[in-house]
C-alpha positions as semicolon CSV with decimal commas, in nm:
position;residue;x (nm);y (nm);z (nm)
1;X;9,881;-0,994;1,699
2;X;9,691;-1,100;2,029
3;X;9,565;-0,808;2,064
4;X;9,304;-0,830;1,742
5;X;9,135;-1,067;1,926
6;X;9,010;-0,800;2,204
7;X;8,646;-0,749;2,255
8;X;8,691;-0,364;2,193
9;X;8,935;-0,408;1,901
10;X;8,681;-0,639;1,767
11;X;8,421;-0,373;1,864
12;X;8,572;-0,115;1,687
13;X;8,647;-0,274;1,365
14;X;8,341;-0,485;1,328
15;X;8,075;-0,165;1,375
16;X;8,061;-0,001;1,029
17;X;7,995;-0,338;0,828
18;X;7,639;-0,400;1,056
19;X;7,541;-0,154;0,748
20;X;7,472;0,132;1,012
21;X;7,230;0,412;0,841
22;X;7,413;0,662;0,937
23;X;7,736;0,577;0,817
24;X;7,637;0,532;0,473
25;X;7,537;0,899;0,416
26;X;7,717;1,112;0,183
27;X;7,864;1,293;0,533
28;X;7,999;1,011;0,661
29;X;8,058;0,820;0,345
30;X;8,454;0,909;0,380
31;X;8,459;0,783;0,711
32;X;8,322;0,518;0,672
33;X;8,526;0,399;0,371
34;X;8,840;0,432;0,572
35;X;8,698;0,271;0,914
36;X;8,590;-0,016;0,675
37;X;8,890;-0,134;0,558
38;X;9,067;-0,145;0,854
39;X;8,941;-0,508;0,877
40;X;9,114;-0,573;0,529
41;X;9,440;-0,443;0,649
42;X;9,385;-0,717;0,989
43;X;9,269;-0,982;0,735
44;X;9,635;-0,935;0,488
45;X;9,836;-0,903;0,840
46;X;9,654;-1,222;0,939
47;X;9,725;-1,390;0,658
48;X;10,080;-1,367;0,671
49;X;10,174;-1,377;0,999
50;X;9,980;-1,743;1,036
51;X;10,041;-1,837;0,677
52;X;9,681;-2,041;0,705
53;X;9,409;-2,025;0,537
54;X;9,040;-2,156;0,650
55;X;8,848;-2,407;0,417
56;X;8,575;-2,184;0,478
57;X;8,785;-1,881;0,319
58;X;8,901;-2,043;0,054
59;X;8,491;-2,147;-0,058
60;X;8,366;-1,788;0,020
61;X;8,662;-1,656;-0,181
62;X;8,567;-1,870;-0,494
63;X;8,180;-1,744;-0,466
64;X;8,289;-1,381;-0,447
65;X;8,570;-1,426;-0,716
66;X;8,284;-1,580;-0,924
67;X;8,042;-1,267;-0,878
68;X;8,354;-1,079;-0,953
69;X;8,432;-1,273;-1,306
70;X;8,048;-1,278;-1,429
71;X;8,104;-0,843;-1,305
72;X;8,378;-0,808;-1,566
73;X;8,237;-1,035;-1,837
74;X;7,945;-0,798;-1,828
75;X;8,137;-0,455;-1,780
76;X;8,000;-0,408;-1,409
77;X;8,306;-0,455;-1,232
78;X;8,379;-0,131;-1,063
79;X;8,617;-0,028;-0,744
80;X;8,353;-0,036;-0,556
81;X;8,202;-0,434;-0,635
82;X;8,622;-0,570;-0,599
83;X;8,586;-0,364;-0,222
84;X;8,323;-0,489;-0,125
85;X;8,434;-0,830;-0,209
86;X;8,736;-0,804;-0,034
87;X;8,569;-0,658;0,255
88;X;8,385;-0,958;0,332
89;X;8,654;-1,215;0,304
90;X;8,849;-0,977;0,516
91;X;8,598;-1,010;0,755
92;X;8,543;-1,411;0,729
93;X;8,940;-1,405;0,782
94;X;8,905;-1,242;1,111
95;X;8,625;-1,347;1,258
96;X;8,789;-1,708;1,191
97;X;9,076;-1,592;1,371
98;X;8,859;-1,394;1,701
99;X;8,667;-1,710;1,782
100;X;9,032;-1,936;1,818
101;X;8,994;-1,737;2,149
102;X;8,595;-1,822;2,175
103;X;8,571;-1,609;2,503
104;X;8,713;-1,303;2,409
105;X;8,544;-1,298;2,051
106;X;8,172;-1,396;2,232
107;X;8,229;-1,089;2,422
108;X;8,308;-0,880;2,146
109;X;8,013;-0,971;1,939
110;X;7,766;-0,954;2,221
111;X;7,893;-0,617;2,340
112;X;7,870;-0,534;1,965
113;X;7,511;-0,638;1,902
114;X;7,387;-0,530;2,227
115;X;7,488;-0,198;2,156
116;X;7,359;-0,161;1,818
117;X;7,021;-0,305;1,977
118;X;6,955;-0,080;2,237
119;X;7,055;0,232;2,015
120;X;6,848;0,113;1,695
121;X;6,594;0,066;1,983
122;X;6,593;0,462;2,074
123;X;6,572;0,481;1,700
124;X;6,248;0,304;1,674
125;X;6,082;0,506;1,941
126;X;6,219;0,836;1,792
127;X;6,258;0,769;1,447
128;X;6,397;1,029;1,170
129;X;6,149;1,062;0,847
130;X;6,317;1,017;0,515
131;X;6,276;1,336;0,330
132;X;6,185;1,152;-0,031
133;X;6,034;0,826;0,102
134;X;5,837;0,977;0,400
135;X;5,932;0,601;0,554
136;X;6,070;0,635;0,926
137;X;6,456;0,556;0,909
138;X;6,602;0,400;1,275
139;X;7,019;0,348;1,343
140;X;7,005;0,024;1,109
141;X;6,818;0,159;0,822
142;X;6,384;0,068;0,726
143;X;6,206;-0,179;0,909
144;X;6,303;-0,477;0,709
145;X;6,633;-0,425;0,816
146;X;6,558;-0,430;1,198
147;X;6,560;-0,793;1,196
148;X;6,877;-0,906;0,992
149;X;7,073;-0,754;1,304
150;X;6,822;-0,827;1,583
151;X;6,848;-1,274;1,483
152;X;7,239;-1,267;1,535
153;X;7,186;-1,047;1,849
154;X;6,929;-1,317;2,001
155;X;7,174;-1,592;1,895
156;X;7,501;-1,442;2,008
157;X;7,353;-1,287;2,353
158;X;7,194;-1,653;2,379
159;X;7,539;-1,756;2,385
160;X;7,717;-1,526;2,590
161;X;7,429;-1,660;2,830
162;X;7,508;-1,990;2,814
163;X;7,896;-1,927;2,875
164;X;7,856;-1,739;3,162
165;X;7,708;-1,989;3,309
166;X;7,316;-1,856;3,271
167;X;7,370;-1,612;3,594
168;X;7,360;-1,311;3,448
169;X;6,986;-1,158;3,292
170;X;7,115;-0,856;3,098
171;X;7,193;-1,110;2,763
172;X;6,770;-1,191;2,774
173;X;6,688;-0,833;2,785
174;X;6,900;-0,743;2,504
175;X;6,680;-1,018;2,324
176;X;6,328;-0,876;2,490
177;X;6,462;-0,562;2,331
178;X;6,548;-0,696;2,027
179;X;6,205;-0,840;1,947
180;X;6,029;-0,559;2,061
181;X;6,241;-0,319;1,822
182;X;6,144;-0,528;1,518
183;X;5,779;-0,556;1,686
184;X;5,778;-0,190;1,710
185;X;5,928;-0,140;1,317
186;X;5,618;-0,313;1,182
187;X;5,771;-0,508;0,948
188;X;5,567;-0,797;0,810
189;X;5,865;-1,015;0,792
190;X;5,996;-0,927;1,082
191;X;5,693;-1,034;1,277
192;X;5,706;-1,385;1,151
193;X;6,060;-1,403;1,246
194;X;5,981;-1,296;1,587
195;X;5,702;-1,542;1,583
196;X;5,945;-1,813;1,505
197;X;6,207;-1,704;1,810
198;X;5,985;-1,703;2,057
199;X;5,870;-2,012;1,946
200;X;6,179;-2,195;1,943
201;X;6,287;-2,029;2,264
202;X;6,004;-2,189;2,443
203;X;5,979;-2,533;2,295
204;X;6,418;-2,577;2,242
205;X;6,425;-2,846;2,508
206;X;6,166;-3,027;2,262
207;X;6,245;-2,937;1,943
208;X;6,580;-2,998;1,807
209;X;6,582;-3,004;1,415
210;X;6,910;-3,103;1,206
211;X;7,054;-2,850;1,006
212;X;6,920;-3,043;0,688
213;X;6,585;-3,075;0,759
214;X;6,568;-2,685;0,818
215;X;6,747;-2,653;0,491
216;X;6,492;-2,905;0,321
217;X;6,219;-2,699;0,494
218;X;6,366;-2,373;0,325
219;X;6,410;-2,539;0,004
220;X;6,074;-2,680;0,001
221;X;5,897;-2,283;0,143
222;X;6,129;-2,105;-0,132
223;X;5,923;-2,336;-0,412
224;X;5,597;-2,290;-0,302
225;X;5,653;-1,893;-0,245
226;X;5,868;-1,783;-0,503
227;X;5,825;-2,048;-0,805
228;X;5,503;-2,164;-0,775
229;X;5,356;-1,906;-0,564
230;X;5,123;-2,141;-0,378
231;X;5,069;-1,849;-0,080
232;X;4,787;-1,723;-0,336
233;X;4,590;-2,026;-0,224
234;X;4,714;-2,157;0,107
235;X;4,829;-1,847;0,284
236;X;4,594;-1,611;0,139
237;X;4,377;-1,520;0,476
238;X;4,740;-1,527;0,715
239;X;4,943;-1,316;0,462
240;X;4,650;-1,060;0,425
241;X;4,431;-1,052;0,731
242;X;4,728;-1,131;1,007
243;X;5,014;-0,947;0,851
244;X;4,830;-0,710;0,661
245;X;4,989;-0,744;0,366
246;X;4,951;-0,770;-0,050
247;X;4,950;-1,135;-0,174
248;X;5,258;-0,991;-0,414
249;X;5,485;-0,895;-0,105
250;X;5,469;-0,550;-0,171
251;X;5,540;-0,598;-0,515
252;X;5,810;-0,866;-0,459
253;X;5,661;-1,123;-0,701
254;X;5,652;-0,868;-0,977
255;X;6,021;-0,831;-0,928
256;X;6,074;-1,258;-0,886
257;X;5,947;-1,267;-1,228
258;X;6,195;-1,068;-1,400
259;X;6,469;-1,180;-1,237
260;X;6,339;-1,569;-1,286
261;X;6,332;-1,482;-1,659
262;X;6,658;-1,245;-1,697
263;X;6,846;-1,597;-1,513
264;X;6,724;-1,799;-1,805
265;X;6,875;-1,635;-2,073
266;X;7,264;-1,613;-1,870
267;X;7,187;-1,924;-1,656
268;X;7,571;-1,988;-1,538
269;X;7,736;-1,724;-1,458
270;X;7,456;-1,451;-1,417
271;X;7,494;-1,084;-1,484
272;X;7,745;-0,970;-1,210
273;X;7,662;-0,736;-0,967
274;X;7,548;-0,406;-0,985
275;X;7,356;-0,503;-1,323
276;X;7,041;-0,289;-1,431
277;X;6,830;-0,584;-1,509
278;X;6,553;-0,524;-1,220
279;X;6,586;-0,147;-1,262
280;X;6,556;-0,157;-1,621
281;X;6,209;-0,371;-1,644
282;X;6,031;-0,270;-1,282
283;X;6,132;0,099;-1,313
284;X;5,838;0,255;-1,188
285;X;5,930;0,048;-0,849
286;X;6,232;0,224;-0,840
287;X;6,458;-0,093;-0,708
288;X;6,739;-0,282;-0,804
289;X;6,742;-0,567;-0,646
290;X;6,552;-0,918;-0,710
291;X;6,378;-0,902;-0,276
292;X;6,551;-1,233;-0,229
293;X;6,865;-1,409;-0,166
294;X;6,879;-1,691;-0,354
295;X;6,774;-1,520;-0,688
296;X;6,997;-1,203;-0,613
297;X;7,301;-1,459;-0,589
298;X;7,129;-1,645;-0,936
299;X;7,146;-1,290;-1,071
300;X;7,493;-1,230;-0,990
301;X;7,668;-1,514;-1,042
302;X;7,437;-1,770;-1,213
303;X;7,384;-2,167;-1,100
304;X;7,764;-2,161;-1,028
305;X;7,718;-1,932;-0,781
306;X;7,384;-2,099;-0,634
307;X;7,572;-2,422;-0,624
308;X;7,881;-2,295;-0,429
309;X;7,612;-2,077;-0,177
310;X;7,484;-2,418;-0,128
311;X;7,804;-2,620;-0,062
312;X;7,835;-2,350;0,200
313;X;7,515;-2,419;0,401
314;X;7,555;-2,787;0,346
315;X;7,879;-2,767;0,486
316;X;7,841;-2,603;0,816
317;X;7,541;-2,807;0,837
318;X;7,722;-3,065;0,834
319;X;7,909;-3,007;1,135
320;X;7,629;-2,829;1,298
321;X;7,437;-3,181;1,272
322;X;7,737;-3,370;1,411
323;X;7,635;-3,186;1,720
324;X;7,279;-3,097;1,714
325;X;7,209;-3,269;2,085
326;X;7,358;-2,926;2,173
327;X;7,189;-2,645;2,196
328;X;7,416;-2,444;2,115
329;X;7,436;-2,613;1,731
330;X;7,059;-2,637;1,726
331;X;7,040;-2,253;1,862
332;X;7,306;-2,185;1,556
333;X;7,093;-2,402;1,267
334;X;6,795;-2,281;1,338
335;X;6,955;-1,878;1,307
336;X;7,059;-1,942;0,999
337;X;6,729;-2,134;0,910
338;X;6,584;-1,814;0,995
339;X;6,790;-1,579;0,821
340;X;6,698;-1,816;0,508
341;X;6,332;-1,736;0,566
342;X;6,422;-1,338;0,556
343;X;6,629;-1,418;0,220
344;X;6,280;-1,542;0,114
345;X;6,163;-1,134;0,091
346;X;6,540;-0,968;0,120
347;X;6,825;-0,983;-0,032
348;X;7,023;-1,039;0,263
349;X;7,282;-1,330;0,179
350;X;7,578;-1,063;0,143
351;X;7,531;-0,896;0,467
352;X;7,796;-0,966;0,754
353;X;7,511;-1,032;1,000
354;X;7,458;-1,327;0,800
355;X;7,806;-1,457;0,732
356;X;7,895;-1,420;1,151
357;X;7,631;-1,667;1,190
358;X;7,809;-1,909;0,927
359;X;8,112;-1,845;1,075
360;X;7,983;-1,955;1,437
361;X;7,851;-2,239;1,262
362;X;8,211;-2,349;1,134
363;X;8,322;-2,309;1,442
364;X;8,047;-2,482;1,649
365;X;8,341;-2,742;1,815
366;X;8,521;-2,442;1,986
367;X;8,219;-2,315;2,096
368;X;8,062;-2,608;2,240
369;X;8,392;-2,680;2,385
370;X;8,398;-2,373;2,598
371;X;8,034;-2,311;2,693
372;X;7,998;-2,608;2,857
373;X;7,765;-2,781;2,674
374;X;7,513;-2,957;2,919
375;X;7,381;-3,158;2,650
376;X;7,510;-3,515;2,589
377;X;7,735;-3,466;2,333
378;X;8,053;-3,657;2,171
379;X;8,327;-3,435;2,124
């Protein structure tokens, strides 16, 4: 069973869940089902060959098993929701198992993210033109998706720096890259995300926030966006004359509004997913899905499903801020402070990209362990 843990192994069975274009067109869609579960097949052999299960597992199990209950009582549930499902516990189950062997599994992802970089990259200067949207389309899909896979590249090539002992350059220019591929996308979101790691790249040494101030800092920016949409007032000139965009988001707070008011009438368990609420009362924006995280999950699963999201966070954080003189914790919080910011606009909170992050979180000891962590820290 060693031999999961190999950076190419991991390589090869991690690729088609970074939600890869390509892969998800009716040509490939065959292909891709069957490369995707191979991780479900590692996961079950896993499973019973160390007869352990993760507390992590076990929490992320109970939030999809939840989305999958509020699914049935609905009449959602399909094949296709119960794969999915599995697919990303299968992939929480080996990813827990990769990083017991932090080395290796650091490899793995930053070979695996590097790649994906530099080809989306190519993308972005070359771009296809989709034949009903007239958008460009790049390796990893529109520009708003650009960034969801660029912030784990920055943090896991960040790293892969640090273990190696900071002599080797290619891990920052697979983060120039990165940035400059979501630069280049145009993506309003994006850019403040690229604001924000630069930022914290050049003022780390200074600036070490806990895990729950970020979170209180989310909390606080999802209120004053999404519920009482206080942008209209203090943002208006940054939103509009910097980023060049509508005070609505593109629409987004047309779409916050239905799904605030669909939540209130099935409050705690939601409507399951792959409900026609959004699509039903914004048709003429032709989506179906509520343009950010913490609703989407509302949506899905109700406050049950909020409340378990947030036991998640809260407990990583927890260990993240056991640690946070490192900065490899501090590097970790504030990823997953910024992918909280992008579920502020995108429904992002069910992508892998995401849940790697978490995972490095829960497993900040190992990792400060082997890097080397310069940083005055109590292990």
């Amino acid at each position: 069973m060693i031999f999961l843990r190999n950076k190419w192994i991991m390589f090869l069975i991690l690729f088609p869940h970074f939600s890869i274009y390509y892969l998800q067109t009716l040509e490939f869609e065959l292909i891709n089902i069957i490369w995707s579960s191979l991780v479900i097949i590692v996961a079950i052999l896993i499973t019973l060959t160390k007869l352990q299960v993760h507390k992590f597992s076990i929490v992320v199990s109970i939030l999809l098993l939840l989305v999958i209950i509020s699914s049935y009582l609905n009449g959602t549930l399909s094949v296709s929701i119960t794969f999915h499902a599995t697919i990303l516990i299968s992939v929480c189950i080996y990813l827990l198992y990769c990083l017991e062997e932090i080395k290796e599994a650091l490899k793995g992802l930053y070979y695996l993210c590097g790649f994906i970089v530099i080809s989306n990259l190519l993308t972005v200067m070359f771009p296809n033109i989709n034949p009903v949207t007239g958008q460009e389309i790049y390796l990893l899909g529109g520009k708003n998706q650009v960034i969801i896979t660029v912030t784990l590249s920055v943090c896991v090539s960040y790293l892969y720096f640090l273990f190696n002992g900071k002599k080797n350059i290619i891990p920052k220019i697979i983060i120039a890259l990165g940035l400059l591929s979501t630069y280049l996308a145009g993506s309003g979101t994006g850019t403040v995300i690229v604001f924000l790691l630069i930022l914290y790249i050049l003022l780390h040494k200074k600036i070490k926030p806990t895990f729950i101030v970020l979170f209180l800092i989310y909390i606080s920016t999802f209120l004053t966006i999404v519920i009482f949409r206080l942008q209209e007032i203090l943002f208006k000139n940054f939103i509009v004359n910097v980023l060049h965009k509508s005070l609505t988001f593109s629409d987004r707070t047309f779409i916050w509004d239905v799904t605030i008011d669909a939540v209130k009438n099935s409050w705690l368990i939601g409507y399951g997913r792959d409900n026609n609420i959004i699509l039903t009362k914004v048709s003429s924006l032709g989506v179906d899905q509520a343009h950010n995280g913490l609703l989407e999950i509302s949506l899905e699963s109700g406050v049950l499903g909020v409340l378990v999201f947030i036991y998640i966070l809260l407990l990583i954080g927890r260990r993240l801020d056991e640690y946070r003189l490192s900065f490899e914790a501090s590097l970790i919080s504030v990823t997953i402070f910024l992918y909280l910011i992008i579920g502020l606009t995108e429904s992002i909170f069910y992508r892998i990209e995401f849940w790697i992050v978490l995972i490095l979180g829960y497993s900040i000891l190992r990792i400060i362990d082997k890097t080397r962590s310069r940083f005055n820290v109590k292990l």
